[in-house]
C-alpha positions as CSV (number, residue, x, y, z in Angstrom):
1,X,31.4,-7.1,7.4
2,X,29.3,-9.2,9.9
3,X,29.2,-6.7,12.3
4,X,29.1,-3.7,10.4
5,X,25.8,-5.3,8.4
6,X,24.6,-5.8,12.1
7,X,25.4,-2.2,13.2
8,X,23.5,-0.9,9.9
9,X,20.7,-3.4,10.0
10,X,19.9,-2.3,14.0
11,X,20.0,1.2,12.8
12,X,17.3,0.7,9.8
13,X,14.6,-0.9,11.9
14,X,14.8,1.6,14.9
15,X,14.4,4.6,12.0
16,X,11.1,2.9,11.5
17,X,9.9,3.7,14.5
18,X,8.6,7.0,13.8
19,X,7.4,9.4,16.7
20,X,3.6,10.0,17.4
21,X,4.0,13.6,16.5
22,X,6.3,12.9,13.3
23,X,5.3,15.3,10.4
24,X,2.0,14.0,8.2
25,X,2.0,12.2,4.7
26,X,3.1,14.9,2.3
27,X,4.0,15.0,-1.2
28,X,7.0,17.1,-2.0
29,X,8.5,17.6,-5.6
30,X,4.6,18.4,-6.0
31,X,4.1,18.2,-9.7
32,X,7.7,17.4,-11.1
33,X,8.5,13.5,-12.1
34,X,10.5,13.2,-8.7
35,X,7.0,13.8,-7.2
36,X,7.6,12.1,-3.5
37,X,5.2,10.8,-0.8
38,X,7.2,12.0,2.8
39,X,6.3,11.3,6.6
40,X,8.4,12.8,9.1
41,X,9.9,14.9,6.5
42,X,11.2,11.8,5.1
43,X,10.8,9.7,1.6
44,X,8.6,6.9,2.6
45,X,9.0,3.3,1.4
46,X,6.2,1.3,3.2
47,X,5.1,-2.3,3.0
48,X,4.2,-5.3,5.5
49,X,0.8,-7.5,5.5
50,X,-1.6,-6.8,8.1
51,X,-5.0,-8.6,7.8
52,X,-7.4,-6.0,5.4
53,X,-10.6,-6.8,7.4
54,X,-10.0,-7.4,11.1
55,X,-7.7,-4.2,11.9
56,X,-11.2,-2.3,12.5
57,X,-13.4,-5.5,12.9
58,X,-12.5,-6.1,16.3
59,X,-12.2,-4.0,19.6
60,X,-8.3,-2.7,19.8
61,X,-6.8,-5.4,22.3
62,X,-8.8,-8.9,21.4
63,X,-7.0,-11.6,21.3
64,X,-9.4,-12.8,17.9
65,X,-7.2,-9.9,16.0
66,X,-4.5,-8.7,18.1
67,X,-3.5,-4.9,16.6
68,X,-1.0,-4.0,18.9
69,X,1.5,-7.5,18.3
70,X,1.0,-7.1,14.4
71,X,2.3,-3.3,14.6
72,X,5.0,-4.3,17.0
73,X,6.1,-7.2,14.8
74,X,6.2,-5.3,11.5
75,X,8.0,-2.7,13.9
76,X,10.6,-5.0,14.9
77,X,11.2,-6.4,11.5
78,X,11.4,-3.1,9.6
79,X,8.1,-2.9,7.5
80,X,5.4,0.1,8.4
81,X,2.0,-0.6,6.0
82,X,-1.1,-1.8,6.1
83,X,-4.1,-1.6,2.8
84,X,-7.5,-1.7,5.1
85,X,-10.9,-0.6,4.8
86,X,-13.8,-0.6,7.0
87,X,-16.1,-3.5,6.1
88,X,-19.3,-2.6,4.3
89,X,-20.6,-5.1,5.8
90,X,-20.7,-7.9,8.8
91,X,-17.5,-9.8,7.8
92,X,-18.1,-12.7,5.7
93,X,-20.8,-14.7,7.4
94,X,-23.7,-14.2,10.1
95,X,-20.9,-16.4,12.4
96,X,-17.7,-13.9,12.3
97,X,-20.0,-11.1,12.9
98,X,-21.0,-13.2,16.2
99,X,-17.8,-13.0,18.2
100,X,-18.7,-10.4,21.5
101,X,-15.3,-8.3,20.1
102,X,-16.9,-7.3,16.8
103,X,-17.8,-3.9,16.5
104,X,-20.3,-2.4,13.5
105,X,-20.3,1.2,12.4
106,X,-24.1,1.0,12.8
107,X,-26.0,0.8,15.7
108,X,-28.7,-2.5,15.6
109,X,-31.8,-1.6,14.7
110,X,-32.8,-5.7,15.6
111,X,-30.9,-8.8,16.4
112,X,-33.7,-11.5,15.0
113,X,-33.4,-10.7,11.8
114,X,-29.9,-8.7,12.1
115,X,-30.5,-5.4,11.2
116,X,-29.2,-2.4,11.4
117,X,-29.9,1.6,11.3
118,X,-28.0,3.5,9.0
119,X,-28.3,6.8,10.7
120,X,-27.5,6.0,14.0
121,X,-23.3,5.8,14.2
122,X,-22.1,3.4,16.5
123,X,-19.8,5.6,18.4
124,X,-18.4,2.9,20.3
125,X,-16.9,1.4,16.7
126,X,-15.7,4.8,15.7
127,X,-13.8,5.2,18.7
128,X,-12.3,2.4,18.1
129,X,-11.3,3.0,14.6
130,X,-9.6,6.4,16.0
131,X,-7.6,4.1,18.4
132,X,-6.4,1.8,16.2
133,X,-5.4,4.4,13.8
134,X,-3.7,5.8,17.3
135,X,-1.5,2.6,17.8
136,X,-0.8,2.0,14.3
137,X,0.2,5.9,14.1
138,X,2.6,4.9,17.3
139,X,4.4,2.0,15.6
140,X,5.4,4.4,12.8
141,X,2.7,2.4,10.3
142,X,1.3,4.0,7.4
143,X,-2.4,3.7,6.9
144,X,-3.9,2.7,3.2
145,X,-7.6,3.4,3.6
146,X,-9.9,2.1,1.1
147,X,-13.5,4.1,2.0
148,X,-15.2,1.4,-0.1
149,X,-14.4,-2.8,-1.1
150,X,-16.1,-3.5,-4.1
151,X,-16.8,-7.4,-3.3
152,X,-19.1,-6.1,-0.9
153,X,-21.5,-5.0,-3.5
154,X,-20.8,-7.9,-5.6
155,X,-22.8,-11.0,-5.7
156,X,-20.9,-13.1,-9.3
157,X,-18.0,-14.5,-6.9
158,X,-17.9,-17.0,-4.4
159,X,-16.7,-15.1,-1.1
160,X,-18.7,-11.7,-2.7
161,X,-20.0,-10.2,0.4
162,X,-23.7,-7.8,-0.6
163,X,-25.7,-10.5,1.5
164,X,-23.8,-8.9,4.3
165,X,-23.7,-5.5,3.2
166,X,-24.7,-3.0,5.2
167,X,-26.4,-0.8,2.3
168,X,-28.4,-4.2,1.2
169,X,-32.2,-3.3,1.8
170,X,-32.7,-6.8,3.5
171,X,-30.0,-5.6,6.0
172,X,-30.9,-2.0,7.3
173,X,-34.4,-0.3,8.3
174,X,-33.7,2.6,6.4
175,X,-36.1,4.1,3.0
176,X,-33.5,5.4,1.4
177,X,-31.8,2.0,0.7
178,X,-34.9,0.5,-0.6
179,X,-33.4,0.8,-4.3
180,X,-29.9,-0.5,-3.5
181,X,-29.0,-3.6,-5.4
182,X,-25.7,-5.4,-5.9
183,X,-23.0,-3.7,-8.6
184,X,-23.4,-5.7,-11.7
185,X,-24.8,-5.2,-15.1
186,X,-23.3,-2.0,-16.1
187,X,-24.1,0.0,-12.5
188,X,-22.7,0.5,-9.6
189,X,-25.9,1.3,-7.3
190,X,-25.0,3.3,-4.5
191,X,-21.9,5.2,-5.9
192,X,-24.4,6.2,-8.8
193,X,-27.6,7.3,-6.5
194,X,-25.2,8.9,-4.1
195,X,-24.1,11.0,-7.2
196,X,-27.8,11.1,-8.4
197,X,-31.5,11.1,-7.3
198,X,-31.5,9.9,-3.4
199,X,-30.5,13.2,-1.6
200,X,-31.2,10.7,1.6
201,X,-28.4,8.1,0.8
202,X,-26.3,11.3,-0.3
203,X,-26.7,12.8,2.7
204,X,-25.6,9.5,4.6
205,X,-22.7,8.8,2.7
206,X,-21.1,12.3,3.5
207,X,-22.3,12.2,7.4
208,X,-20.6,8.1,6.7
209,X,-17.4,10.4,5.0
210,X,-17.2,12.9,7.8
211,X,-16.8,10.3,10.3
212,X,-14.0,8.4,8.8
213,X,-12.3,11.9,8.4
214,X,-12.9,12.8,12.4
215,X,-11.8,9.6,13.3
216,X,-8.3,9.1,11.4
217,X,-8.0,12.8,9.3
218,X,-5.9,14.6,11.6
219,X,-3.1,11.7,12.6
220,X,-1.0,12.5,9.6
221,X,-0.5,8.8,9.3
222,X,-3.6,7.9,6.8
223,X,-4.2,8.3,3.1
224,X,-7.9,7.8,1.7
225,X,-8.5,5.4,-1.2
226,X,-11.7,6.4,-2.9
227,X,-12.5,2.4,-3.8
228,X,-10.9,-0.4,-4.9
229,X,-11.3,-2.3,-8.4
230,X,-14.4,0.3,-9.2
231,X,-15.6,-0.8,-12.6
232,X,-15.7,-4.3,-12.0
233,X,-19.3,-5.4,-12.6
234,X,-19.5,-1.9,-14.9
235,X,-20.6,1.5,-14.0
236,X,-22.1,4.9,-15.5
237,X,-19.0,7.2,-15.7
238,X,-20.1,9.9,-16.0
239,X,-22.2,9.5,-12.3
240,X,-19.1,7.8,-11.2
241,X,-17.4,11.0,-12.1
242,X,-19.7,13.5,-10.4
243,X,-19.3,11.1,-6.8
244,X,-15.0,11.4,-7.2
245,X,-15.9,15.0,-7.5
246,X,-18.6,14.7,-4.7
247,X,-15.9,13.1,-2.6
248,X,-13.1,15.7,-2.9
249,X,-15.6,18.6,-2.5
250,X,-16.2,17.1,0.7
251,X,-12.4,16.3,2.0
252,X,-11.4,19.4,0.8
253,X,-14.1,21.5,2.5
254,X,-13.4,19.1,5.8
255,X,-9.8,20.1,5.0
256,X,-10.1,24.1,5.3
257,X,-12.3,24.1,8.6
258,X,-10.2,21.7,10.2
259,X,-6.5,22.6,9.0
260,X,-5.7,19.5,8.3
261,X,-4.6,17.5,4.9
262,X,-5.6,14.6,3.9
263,X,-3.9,12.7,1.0
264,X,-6.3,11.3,-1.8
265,X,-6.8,8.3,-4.6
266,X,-8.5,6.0,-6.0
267,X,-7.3,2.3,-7.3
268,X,-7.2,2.2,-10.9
269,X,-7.9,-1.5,-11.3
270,X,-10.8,-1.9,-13.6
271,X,-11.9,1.8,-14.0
272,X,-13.0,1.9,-17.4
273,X,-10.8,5.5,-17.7
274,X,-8.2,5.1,-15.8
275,X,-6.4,8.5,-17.4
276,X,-9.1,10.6,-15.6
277,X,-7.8,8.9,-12.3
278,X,-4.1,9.1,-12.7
279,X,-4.3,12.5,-14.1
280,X,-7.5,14.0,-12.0
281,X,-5.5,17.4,-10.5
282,X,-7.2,16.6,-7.2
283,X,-6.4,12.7,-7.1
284,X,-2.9,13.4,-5.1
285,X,-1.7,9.7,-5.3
286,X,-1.4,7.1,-8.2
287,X,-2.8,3.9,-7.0
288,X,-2.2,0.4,-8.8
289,X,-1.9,-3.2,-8.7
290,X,1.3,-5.5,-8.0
291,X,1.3,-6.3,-11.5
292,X,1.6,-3.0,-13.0
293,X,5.0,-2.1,-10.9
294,X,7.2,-2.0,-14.3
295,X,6.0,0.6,-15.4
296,X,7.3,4.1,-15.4
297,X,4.6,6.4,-13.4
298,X,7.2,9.1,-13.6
299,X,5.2,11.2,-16.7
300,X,2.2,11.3,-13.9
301,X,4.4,13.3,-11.7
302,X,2.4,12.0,-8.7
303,X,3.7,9.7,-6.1
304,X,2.5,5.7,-6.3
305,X,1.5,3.1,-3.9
306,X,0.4,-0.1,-4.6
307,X,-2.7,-1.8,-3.5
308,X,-1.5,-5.1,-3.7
309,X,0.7,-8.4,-3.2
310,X,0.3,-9.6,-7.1
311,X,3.1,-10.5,-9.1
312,X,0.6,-11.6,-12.1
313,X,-0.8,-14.4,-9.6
314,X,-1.7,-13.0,-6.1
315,X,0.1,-13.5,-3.0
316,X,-0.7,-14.5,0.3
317,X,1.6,-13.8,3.6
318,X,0.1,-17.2,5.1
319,X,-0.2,-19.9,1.9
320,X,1.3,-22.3,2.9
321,X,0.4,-24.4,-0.4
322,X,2.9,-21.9,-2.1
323,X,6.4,-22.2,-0.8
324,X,8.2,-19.8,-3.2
325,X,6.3,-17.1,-2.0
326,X,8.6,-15.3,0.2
327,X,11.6,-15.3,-2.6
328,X,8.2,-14.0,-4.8
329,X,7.4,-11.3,-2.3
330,X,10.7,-10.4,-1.7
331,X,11.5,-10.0,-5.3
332,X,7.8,-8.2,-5.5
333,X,9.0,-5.9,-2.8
334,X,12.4,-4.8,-4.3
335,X,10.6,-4.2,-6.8
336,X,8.3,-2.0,-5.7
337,X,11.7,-0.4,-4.5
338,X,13.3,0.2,-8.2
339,X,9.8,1.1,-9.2
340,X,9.6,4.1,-7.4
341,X,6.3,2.7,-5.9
342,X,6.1,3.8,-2.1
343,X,3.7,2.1,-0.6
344,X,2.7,-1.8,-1.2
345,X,0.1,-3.8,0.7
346,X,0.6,-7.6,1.1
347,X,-2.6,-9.8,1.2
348,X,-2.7,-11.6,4.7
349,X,-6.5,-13.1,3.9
350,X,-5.7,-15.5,6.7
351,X,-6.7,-13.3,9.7
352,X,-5.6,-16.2,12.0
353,X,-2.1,-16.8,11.5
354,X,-0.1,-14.8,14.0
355,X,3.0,-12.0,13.4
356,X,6.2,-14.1,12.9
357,X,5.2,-17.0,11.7
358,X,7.4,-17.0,9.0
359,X,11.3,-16.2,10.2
360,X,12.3,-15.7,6.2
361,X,9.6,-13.5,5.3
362,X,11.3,-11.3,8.6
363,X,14.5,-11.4,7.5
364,X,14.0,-10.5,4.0
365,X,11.9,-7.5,5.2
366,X,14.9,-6.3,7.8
367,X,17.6,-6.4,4.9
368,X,15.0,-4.5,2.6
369,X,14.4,-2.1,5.1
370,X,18.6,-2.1,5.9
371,X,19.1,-1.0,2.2
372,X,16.6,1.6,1.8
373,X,17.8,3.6,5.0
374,X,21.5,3.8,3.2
375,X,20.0,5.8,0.3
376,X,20.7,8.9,0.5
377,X,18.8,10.6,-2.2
378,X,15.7,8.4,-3.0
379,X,13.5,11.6,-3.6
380,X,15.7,12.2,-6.6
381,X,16.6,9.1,-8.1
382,X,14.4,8.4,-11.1
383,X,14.2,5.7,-13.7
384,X,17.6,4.7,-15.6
385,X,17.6,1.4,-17.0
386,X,18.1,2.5,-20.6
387,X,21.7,2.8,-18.4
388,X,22.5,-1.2,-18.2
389,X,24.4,-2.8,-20.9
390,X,24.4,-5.8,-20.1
391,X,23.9,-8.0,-16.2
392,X,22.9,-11.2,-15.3
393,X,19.4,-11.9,-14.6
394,X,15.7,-12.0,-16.7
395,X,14.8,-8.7,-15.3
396,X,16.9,-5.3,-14.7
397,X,16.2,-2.1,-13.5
398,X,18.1,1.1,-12.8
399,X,17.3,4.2,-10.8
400,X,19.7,7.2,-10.9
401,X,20.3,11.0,-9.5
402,X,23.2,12.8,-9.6
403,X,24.2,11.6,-6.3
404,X,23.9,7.6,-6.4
405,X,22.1,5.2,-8.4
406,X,20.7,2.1,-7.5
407,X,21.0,-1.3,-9.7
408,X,18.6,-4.2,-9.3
409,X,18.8,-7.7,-11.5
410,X,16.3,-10.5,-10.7
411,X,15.1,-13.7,-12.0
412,X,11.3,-12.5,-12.8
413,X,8.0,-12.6,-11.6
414,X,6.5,-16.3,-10.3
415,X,10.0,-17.7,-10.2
416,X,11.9,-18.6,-7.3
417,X,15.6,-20.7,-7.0
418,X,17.1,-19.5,-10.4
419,X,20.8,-19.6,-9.8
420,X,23.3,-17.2,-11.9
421,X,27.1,-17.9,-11.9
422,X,29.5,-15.1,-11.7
423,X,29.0,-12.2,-13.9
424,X,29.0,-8.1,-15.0
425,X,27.4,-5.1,-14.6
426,X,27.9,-3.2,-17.4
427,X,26.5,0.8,-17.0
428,X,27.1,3.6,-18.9
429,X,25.2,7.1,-19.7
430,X,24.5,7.3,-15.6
431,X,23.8,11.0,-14.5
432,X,26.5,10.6,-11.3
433,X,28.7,13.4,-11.2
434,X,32.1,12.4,-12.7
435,X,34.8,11.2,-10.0
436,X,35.0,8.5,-7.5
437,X,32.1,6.1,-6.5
438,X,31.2,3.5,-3.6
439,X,30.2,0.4,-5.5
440,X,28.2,-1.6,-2.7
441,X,27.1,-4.9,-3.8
442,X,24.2,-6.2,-1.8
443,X,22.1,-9.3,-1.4
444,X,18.7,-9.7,-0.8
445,X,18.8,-12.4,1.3
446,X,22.1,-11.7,2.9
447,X,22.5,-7.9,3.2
448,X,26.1,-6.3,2.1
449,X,28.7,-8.4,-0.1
450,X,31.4,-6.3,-0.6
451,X,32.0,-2.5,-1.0
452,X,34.6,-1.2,-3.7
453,X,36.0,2.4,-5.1
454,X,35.9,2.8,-8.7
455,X,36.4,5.5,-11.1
456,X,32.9,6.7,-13.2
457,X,33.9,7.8,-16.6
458,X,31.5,9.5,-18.9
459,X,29.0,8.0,-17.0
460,X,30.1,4.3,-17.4
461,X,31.4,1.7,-15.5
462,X,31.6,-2.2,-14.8
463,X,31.2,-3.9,-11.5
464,X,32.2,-7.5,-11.0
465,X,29.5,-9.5,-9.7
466,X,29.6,-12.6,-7.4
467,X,27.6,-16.3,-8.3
468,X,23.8,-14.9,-6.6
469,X,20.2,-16.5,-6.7
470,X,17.1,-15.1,-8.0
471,X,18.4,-11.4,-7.1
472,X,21.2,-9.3,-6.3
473,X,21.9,-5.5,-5.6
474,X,24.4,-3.0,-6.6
475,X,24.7,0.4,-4.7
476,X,26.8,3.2,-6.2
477,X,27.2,6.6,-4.6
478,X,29.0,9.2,-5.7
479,X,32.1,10.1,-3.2
């Protein structure tokens, strides 16, 4: 068992490691509740923390954010995501943005006060956005790109970032900010005067648009996030509104001269109507928090990523004050799995810890990864748990085709060392064809515990299960 869980395991991580020219982010099952996100022709499941900031902070190659060893490591250990955006402003402080390695989208207008021109693109920094893209792209690494971070228009929060902002009048030498102010109070400045009365700024964001689409639009790798957490601070909707539809008038005319397609969403954490996101006919992706992965997204008929490391209280790769985290994430990132959610973006805020710090977090990724490639019909299996009778464990959940079904018990969020003696699975009303199944029994932690044959009859059947802490795993596939 040792050796086959070896054999499997080596397998799983190299299948990672997509090819540059692999075929782009689709969506098949387009508009049916097995709606699928696909790279490579392939269901995607994609997670891994990368730092959200410093990926296109810093010139591709410095050793203060080193790209290539964080896409090699989540390589190595079978994850292939990163949630990023490119800052809206210079990094948290006058003294990140010092470093000779740190690039700006903006070309200086002065260095005594810092300022900068809004309408002359650094191309130096957009290169380097495309390269990074390049090597992440190489590395078989899926790109979440949020166009815009909300804290950098916010001011009510300690680490809120509009002194730095780019857009902030006190920053730029450019008219057409001159009425920019921080979101708060109902409004959301510059998404509402982009929408409304500054043709200037309107003009900006779109040339601003056009260059994150030339640098990372035609790698097939990258999905756009509209913004994250809009809403927070209030908005007017019905502006709001008319800049989403601003936004994909733009892709989508960027899309026909150019050929290429460019997956579209936006996070609908704190959007006061989050219905017109998840059902907008144009928004091509459901986007969501950690804490919203039990629910069913299936009646959206869209695929879902998440956004996010929160299991109701955030997570962080590198907090070292928390030492349950990694059975958190782990439990956080199966259940993304049984969630159908296909992409999930762990918070690394600490931009200085190095890849492979943490030898369990690497394992637990590796067996995740391990069980994922032995599914052989993810794009079909749907949500089942109505199917368990009874199993061990504070949460269950049950995805199911006609071809396997996958079976997923676990302790809950924000626990961690909850120990469960021997037990039973007990399933019935499963939509397997009738016959013979493989009944795999997997740990998290572990990988494969044993594999059985058992008989599936009327759509029922019980599995033994062994003593298991916080989480275990039961395959069946129909033979």
């Amino acid at each position: 068992m040792k050796r086959n869980c070896a054999l499997w395991l080596a397998a799983a991580v190299l299948a990672a490691a997509w090819p540059a020219h692999a075929q782009p982010l689709q969506v098949a099952n387009r508009g049916t509740e097995r709606a699928c996100l696909t790279y490579q022709g392939k269901p995607v499941f994609a997670f891994g923390p990368m730092s959200e900031t410093m990926v296109w902070m810093v010139r591709l190659g410095s050793p203060l954010y080193d790209v290539r060893a964080w896409a090699a490591w989540q390589q190595a250990n079978g994850m292939n995501y990163v949630r990023c955006y490119p800052a809206s402003g210079y990094g948290w402080s006058r003294e990140v943005a010092s470093h000779p390695d740190y690039l700006f989208p903006f070309e200086k207008a002065s260095e005594e006060p810092l300022k900068f021109d809004l309408e002359r693109f650094n191309p130096t920094y957009w290169d380097n956005f495309r390269r990074v893209a390049q090597t992440l792209k190489q590395h078989g690494i899926i790109v979440h790109l949020q166009v815009f971070q909300l804290c950098y228009f916010e001011t009510n929060r300690q680490g809120d970032r509009w002194p730095f902002n780019f857009w902030n009048p006190g920053n730029n030498v450019n008219d057409f900010t001159r009425t920019m102010g921080p979101n708060g109070r109902g409004h959301h400045p510059i998404i509402e005067q982009i929408a409304e009365g500054n043709p200037p700024l309107r003009a900006h964001y779109l040339r601003y648009l056009d260059h994150l689409l030339t640098a990372v639009g035609d790698l097939g790798n990258v999905f756009f996030d509209l913004s994250n957490e809009m809403g927070d601070g209030g908005l007017d909707l019905p502006l709001v509104k008319r800049w989403v539809d601003l936004t994909l008038d733009h892709v989508e005319a960027w899309e026909k001269k150019t050929g290429h397609n460019v997956l579209v969403g936006q996070d609908i954490a704190c959007f006061p109507d989050r219905e017109y996101l998840l059902r907008h006919p144009r928004m091509e992706l459901v986007i969501a928090h950690g804490n919203h992965l039990w629910r069913d997204w299936t009646p959206y008929k869209k695929p879902v990523v998440i956004v996010n490391s929160n299991d109701g209280r955030g997570l962080l790769y590198a907090d070292e004050s928390a030492p349950d985290r990694f059975a958190r994430f782990r439990k956080l990132h199966w259940r993304a799995l049984v969630s159908r959610a296909q992409g999930l973006g762990d918070y690394d805020k600490n931009w200085k810890v190095k890849p492979g710090s943490y030898p369990e977090f690497d394992r637990d990724a590796r067996l995740l990864r391990s069980f994922f490639a032995s599914l052989a019909d993810y794009a079909n299996l749907l949500p089942r748990s109505d199917a368990i009778v009874s199993a061990p464990g504070a949460e269950r959940y049950c995805l199911a085709s006609e071809r396997e079904a996958v079976i997923y018990m676990e302790s809950g969020a924000r626990t961690a060392g909850v120990k469960y003696g021997p037990g039973r699975l007990e399933l019935k009303n499963l939509p397997l064809r009738p016959g013979r199944v493989s009944v795999a029994v997997y740990s998290p932690t572990a990988g494969p515990l044993s594999e059985t044959q058992q008989a599936l009859t009327e759509g029922g059947l019980t599995v033994e299960l062994p003593a298991f802490t916080d989480d275990l795993a039961v395959h069946l596939a129909a033979l």
